[in-house]
C-alpha positions as CSV (number, residue, x, y, z in Angstrom):
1,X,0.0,0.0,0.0
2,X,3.0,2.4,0.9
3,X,4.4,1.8,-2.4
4,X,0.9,2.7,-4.6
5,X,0.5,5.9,-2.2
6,X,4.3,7.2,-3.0
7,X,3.8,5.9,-7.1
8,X,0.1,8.2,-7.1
9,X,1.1,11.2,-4.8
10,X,3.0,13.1,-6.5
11,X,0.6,12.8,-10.1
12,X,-2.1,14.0,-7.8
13,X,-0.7,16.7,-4.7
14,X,-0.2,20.4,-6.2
15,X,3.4,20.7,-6.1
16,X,5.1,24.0,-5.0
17,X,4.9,25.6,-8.4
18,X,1.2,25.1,-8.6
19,X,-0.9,28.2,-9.6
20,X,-2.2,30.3,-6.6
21,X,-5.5,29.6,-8.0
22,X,-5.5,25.8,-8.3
23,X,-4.9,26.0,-4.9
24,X,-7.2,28.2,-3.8
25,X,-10.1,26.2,-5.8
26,X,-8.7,23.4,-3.5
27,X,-8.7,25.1,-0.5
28,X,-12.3,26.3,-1.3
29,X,-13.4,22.8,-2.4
30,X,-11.9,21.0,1.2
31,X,-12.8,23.7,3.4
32,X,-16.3,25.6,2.1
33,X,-18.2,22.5,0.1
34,X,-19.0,20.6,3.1
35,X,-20.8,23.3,4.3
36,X,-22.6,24.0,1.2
37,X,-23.6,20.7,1.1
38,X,-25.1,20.9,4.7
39,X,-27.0,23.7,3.5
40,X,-28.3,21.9,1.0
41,X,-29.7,18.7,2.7
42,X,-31.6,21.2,5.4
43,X,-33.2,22.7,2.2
44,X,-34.2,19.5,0.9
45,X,-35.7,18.4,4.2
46,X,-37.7,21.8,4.0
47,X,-38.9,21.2,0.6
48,X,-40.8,17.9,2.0
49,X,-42.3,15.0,-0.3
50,X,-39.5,13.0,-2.0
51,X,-36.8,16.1,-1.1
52,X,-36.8,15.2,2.4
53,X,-36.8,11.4,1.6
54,X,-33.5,12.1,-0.1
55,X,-32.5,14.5,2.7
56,X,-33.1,12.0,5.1
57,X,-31.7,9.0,3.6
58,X,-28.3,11.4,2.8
59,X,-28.1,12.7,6.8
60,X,-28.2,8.6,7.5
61,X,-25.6,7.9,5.1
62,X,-23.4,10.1,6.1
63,X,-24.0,9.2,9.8
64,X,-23.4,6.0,9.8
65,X,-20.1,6.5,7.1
66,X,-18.6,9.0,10.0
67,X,-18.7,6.3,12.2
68,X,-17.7,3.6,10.5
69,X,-14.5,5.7,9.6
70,X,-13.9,6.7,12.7
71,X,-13.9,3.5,14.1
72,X,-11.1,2.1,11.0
73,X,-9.2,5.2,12.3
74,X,-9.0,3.9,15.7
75,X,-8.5,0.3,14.9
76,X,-5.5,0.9,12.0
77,X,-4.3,4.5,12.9
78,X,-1.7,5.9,9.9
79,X,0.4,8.8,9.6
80,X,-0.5,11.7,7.5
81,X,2.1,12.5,4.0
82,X,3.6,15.4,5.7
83,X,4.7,13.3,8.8
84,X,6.4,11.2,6.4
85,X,8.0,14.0,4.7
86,X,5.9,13.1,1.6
87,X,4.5,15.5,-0.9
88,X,3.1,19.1,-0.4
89,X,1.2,20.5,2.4
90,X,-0.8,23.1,1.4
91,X,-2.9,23.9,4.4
92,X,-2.3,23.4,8.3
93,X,-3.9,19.9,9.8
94,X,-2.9,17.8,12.9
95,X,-1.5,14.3,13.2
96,X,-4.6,12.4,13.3
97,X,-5.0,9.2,11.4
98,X,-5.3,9.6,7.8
99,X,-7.3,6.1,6.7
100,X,-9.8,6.4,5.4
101,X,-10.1,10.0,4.7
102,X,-13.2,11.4,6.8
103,X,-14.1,13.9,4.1
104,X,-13.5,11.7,1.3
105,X,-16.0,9.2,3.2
106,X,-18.6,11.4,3.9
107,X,-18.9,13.6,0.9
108,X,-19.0,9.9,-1.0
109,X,-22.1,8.7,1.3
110,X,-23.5,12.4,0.3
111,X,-22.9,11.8,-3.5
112,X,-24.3,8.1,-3.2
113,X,-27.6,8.6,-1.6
114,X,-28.2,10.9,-3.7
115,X,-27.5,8.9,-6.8
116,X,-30.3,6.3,-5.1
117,X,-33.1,8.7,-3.8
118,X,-32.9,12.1,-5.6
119,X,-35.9,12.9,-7.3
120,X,-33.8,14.8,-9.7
121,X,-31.3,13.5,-11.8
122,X,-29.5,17.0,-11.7
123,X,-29.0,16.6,-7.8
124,X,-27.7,13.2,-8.0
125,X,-25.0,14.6,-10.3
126,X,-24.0,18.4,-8.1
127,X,-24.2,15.9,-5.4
128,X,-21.5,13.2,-7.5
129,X,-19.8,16.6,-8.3
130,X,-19.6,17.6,-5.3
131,X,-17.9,14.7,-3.7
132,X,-15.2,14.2,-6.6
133,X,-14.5,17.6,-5.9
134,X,-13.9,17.2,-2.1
135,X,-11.9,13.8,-2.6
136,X,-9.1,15.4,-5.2
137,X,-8.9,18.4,-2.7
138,X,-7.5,16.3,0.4
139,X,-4.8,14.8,-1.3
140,X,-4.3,17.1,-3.8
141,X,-3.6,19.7,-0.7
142,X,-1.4,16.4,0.9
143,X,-3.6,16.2,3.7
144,X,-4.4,12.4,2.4
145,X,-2.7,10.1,0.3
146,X,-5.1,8.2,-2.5
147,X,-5.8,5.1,-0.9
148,X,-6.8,7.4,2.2
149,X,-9.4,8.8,-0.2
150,X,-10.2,5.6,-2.6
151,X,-11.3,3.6,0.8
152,X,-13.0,6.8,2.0
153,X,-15.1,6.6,-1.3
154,X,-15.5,2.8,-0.8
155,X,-16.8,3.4,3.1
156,X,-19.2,6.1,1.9
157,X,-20.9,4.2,-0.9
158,X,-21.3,1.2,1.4
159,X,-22.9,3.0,4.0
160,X,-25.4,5.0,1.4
161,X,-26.1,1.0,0.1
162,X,-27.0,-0.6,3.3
163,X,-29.4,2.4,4.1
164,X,-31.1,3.0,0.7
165,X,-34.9,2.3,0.9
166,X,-35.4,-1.6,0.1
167,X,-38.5,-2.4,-2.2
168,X,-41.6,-2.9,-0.3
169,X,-44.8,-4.8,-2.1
170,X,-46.1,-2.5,-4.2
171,X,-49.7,-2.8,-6.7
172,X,-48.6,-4.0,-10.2
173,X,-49.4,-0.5,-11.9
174,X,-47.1,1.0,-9.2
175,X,-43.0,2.0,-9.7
176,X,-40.6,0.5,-7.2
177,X,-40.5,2.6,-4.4
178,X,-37.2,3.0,-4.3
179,X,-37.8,4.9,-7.0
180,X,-38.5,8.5,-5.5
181,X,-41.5,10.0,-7.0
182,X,-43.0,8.5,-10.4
183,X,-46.7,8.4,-10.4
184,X,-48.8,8.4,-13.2
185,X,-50.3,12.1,-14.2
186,X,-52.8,10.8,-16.8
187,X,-54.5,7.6,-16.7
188,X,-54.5,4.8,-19.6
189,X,-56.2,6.4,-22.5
190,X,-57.0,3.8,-25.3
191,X,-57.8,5.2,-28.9
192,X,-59.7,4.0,-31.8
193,X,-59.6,0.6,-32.5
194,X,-59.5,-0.2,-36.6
195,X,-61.8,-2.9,-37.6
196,X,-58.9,-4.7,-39.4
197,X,-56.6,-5.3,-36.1
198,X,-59.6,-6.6,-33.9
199,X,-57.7,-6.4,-29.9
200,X,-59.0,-9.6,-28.4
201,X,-57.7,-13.1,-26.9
202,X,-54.3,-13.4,-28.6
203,X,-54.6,-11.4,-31.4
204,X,-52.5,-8.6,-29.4
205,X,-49.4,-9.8,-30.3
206,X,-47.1,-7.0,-30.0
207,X,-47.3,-4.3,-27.7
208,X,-45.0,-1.4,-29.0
209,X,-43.2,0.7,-26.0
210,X,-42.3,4.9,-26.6
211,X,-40.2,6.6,-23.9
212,X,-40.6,10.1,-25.0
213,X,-39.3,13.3,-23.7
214,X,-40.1,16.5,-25.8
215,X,-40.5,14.8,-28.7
216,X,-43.7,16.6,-30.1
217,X,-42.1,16.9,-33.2
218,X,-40.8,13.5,-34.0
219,X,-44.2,11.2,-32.5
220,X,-46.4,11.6,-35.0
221,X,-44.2,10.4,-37.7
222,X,-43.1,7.6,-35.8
223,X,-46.8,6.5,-34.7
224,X,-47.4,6.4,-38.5
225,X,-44.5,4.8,-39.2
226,X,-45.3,1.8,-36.9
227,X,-48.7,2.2,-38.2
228,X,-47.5,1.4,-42.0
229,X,-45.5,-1.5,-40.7
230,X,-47.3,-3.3,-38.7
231,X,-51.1,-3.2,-39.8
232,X,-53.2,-5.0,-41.4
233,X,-50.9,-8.3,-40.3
234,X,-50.1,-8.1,-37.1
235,X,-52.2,-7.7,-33.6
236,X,-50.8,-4.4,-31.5
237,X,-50.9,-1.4,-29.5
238,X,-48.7,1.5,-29.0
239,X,-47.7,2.7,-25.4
240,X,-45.7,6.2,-25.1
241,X,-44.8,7.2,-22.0
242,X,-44.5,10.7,-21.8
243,X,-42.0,11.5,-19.1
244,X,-42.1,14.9,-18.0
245,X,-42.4,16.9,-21.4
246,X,-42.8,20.2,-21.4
247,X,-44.4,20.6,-24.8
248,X,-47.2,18.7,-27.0
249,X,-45.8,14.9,-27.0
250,X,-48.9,13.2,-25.7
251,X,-51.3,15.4,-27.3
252,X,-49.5,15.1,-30.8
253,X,-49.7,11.0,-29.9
254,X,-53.0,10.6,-29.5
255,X,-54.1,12.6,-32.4
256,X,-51.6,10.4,-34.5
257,X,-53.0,7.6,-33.0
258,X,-56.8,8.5,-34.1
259,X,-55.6,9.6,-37.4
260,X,-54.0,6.4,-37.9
261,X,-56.4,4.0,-36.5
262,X,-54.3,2.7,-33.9
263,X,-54.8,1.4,-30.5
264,X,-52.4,3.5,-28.0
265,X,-51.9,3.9,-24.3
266,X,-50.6,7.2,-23.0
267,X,-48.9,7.5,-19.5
268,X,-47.5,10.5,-18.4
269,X,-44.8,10.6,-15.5
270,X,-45.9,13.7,-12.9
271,X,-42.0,14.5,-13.7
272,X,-39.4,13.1,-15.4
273,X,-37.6,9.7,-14.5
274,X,-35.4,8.4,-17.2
275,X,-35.4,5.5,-20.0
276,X,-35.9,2.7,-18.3
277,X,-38.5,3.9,-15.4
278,X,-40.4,5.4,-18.6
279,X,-39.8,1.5,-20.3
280,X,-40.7,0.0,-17.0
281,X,-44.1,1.6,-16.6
282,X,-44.8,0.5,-20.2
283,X,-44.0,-2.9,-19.4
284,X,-46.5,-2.9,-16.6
285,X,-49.2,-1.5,-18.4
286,X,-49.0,-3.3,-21.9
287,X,-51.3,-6.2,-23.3
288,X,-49.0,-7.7,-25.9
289,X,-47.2,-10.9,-25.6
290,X,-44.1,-9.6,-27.1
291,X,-42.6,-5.5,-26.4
292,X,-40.7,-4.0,-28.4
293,X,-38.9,-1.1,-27.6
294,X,-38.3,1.7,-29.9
295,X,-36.7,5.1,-29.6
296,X,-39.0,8.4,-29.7
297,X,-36.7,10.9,-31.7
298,X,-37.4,8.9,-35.1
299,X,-33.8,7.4,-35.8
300,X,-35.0,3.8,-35.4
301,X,-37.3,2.7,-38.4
302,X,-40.5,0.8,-37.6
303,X,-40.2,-1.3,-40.9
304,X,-37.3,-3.1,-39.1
305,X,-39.9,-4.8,-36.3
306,X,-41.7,-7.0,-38.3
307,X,-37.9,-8.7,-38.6
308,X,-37.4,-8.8,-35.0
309,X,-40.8,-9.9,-35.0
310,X,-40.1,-13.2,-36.7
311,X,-36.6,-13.8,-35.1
312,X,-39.3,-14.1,-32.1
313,X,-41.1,-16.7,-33.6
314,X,-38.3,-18.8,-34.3
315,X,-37.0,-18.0,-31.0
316,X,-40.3,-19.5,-29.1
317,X,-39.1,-23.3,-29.8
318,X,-36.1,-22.9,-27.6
319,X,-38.1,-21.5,-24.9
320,X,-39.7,-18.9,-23.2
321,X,-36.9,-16.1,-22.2
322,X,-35.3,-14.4,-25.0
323,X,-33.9,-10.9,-26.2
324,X,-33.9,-9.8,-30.1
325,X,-31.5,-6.3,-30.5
326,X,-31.2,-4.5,-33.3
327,X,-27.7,-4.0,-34.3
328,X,-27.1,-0.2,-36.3
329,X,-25.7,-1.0,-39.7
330,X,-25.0,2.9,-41.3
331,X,-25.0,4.6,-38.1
332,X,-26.2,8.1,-38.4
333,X,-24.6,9.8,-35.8
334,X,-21.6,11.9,-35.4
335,X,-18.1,11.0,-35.3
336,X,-18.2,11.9,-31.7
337,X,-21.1,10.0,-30.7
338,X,-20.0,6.9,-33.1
339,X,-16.5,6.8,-30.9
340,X,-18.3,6.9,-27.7
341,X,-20.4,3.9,-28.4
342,X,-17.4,1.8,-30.0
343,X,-15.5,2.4,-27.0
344,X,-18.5,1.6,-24.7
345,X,-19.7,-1.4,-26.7
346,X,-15.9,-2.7,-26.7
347,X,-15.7,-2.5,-22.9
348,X,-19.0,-3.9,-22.4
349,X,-18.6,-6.9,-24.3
350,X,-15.1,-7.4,-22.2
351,X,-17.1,-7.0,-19.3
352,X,-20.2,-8.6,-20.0
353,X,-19.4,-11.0,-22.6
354,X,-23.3,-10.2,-24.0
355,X,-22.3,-11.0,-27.6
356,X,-24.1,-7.9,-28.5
357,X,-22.6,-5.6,-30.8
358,X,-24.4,-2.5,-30.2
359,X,-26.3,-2.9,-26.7
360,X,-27.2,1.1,-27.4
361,X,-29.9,0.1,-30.2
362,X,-33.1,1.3,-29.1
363,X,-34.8,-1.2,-31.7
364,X,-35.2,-4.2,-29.5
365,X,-37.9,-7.5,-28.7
366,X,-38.5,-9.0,-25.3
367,X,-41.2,-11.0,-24.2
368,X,-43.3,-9.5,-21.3
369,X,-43.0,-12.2,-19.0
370,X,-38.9,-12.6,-19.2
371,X,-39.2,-8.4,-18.7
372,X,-41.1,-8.1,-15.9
373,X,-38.9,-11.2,-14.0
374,X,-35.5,-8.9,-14.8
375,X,-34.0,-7.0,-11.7
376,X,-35.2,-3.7,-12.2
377,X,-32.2,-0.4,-11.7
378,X,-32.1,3.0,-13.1
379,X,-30.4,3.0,-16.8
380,X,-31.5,-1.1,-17.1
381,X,-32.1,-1.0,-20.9
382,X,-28.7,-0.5,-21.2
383,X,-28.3,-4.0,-20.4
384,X,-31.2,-6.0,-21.6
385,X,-29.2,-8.8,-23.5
386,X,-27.1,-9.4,-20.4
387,X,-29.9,-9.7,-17.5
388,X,-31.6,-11.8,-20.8
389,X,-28.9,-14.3,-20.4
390,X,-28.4,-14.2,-16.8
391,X,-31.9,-15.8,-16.1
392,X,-30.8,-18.6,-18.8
393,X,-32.3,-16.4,-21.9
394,X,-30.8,-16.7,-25.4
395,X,-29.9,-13.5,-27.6
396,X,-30.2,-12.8,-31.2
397,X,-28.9,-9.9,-33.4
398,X,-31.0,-8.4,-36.0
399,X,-29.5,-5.7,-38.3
400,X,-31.7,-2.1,-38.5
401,X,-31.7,0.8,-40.2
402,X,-31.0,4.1,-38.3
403,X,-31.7,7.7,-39.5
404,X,-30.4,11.5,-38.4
405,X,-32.7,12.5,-36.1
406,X,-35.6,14.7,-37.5
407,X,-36.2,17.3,-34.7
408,X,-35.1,18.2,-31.3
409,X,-31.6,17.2,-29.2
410,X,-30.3,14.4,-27.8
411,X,-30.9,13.9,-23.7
412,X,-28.1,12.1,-23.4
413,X,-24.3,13.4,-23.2
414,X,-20.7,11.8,-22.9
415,X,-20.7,12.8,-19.3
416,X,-24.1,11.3,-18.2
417,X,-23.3,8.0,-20.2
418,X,-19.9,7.5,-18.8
419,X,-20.2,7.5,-15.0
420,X,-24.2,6.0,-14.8
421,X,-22.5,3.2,-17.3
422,X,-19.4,2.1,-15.5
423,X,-21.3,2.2,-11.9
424,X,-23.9,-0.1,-13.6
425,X,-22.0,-2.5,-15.9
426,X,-19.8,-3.5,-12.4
427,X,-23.6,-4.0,-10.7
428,X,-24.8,-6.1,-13.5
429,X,-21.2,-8.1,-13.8
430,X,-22.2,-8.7,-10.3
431,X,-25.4,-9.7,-10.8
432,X,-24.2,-12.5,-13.3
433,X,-21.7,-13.9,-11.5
434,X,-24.1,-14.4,-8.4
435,X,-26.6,-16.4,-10.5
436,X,-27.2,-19.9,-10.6
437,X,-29.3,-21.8,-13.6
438,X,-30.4,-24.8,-11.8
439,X,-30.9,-28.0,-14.1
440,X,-33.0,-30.3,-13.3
441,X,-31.8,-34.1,-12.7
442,X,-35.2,-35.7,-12.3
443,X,-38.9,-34.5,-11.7
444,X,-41.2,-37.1,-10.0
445,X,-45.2,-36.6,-9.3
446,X,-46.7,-39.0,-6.5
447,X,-50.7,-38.8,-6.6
448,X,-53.9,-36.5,-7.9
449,X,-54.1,-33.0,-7.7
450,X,-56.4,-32.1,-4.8
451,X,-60.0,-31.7,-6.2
């Protein structure tokens, strides 16, 4: 350990030719965040509703990470860099044991309950922020050395873990409720039905899910898209999930939906809760025995389903779990945006070992039943193949078209991507390495069924 803290100390402590103002930003971000931050939890906890949910479970976090800290402090006491002679001290501190780093392991019990229980995705990250910046400050500063701050980090993020809110029973209409905050605005709202796509028994084959936000402009094309590609041949609905749009999305839907003679479901979030809450509550609330997911900006092209839609079929034989994903062929995206996703779906795969080459496709077929038995975390649609084949599902490839976008931006960005994607792809390695796919040896019935 002495030998990884002398290798990283000097990459990371300001050394004496730093500029005044590097050091003052760390000064500022060691000394005065903390107390923002404190500021900011008794303003959540004033706000009330899901605020003071997060607020609460943040104060407990922290808590229970100060104690845990100090009690490794006591039991495995270590000198600080300067008592060592090591690096640069840039502000005055006593000789108290430096592992793990107190403010290091709070601020990271601050940033993690925040990631679990904000109702806002913007908190989670100021909070995330917040604590990155506090952790480079200490050592940077040469206050701590980096594993002081790395197990600091590790103690906080345990402690915001074993206190986050654990799923209680909930109705099946309802969102986990560890998930802060998602109720449905607007009830179900079923349009006209066309005469040639009659919605009884099994007939409903396909049920077609729409996270949308802000996407007024692109829906309506894409409702008669599906529409043109799916009718007179094949039994389904279309369920958008509007979550938290600030402009005409649901509105422009249904109309599309009457226009086109199409049975849709419109739920609207009360505010907005990502991808895969938005995919999740049209999983719940779907009638089709197969979903397919499908972007609502307009690059994936509905004439691709009916493909997936038959990969389906011949999938049924082997059984009843299975995942079809749409693989981009001409990607249109920029050169940025294509590099991000190479990079990602390369270190997925490493990771994962999914045999998917393009996991980001939005263009992709699961049966309800093997959905709805999938562990359910924020940002799980990036990982659909995988959780697939962790309950003993098989996965097939189709290639799709994709198309520029017609309206509107992106909601996703390199930064939100990166550091939601690495925290999840470790929790879903995790997740396949603790599952077991019993096989049975023998099955053996003894008597009648009681009448």
């Amino acid at each position: 350990m002495d030998a990884i803290n002398a290798f990283l100390l000097p990459w990371w402590n300001l050394p004496p030719s730093a500029p005044p103002a590097l050091v003052l930003l760390a000064r500022l971000a060691s000394d005065s965040l903390p107390w923002v931050a404190g500021a900011a939890i008794a303003a959540l906890a004033l706000a009330g509703g899901p605020w003071r949910t997060a607020a609460r479970h943040m104060l407990l976090a922290m808590a229970l990470a100060w104690l845990l800290a100090r009690g490794l402090q006591a039991a495995w006491p270590m000198p600080r860099p300067a008592a060592l002679g090591l690096g640069t001290q840039w502000a005055p501190h006593g000789s108290s044991s430096t592992w793990p780093s107190m403010h290091a392991t709070v601020a990271a019990a601050l940033g993690a309950a925040a990631l679990l229980t904000a109702p806002r995705r913007w908190l989670a990250l100021a909070a995330l922020g917040l604590a990155a910046a506090v952790a480079w400050s200490r050592v940077a500063l040469g206050l701590h050395f980096p594993l002081d701050v790395f197990a600091g980090i590790g103690v906080g993020a345990l402690s915001a873990f074993a206190l986050a809110p654990r799923p209680r029973a909930a109705a099946p209409a309802a969102l986990p409720p560890w998930f802060p905050g998602a109720p449905l605005a607007a009830a179900t709202v079923p349009t006209a039905i066309p005469r040639s796509t009659p919605m009884t028994g099994t007939s409903l084959e396909v049920s077609v899910l729409i996270p949308a936000k802000d996407e007024a402009d692109n829906i309506g094309p894409l409702v008669a898209e599906i529409a043109a590609a799916l009718n007179p041949h094949i039994g389904f609905e279309v369920v958008l999930v509007d979550d938290g749009s600030r402009d005409a999305t649901g509105e422009v839907f249904l109309e599309q939906c009457r226009r086109s003679g199409v049975r849709g479901q419109l739920l609207r979030h009360a505010h907005s809760c990502g991808q895969s809450t938005a995919l999740l509550t049209a999983a719940r609330h779907a009638n089709g025995r197969f979903l397919v997911t499908i972007d609502g900006d307009g690059q994936n092209d509905p004439a691709d389903i009916p493909a997936l839609i038959a990969e389906a079929r011949r999938l049924l034989s082997g059984g009843p779990d299975f995942c079809v994903a749409g693989h981009r062929r001409h990607r249109q995206d920029t050169r940025w945006k294509k590099l991000q996703s190479r990079i990602a779906n390369a270190v997925r795969r490493c990771v994962l070992d999914d045999g998917v080459p393009d996991t980001g496709c939005g263009l992709k077929l699961i049966p309800r039943q093997t959905w709805l038995s999938l562990p359910y975390f924020d940002h799980m649609h990036r990982f659909l193949p995988a959780l697939v084949q962790r309950i003993g599902g098989r996965v097939s490839v189709v290639p799709v078209n994709h198309r520029p976008r017609r309206a509107g931006i992106s909601k996703y960005t390199a930064w939100n991507r990166l550091w939601v994607g690495l925290v999840d792809m470790v929790g879903v390695r995790w997740l396949m390495r603790r599952s077991q796919r019993p096989t049975l040896s023998d099955k053996q019935t003894v008597g009648e069924p009681a009448p």
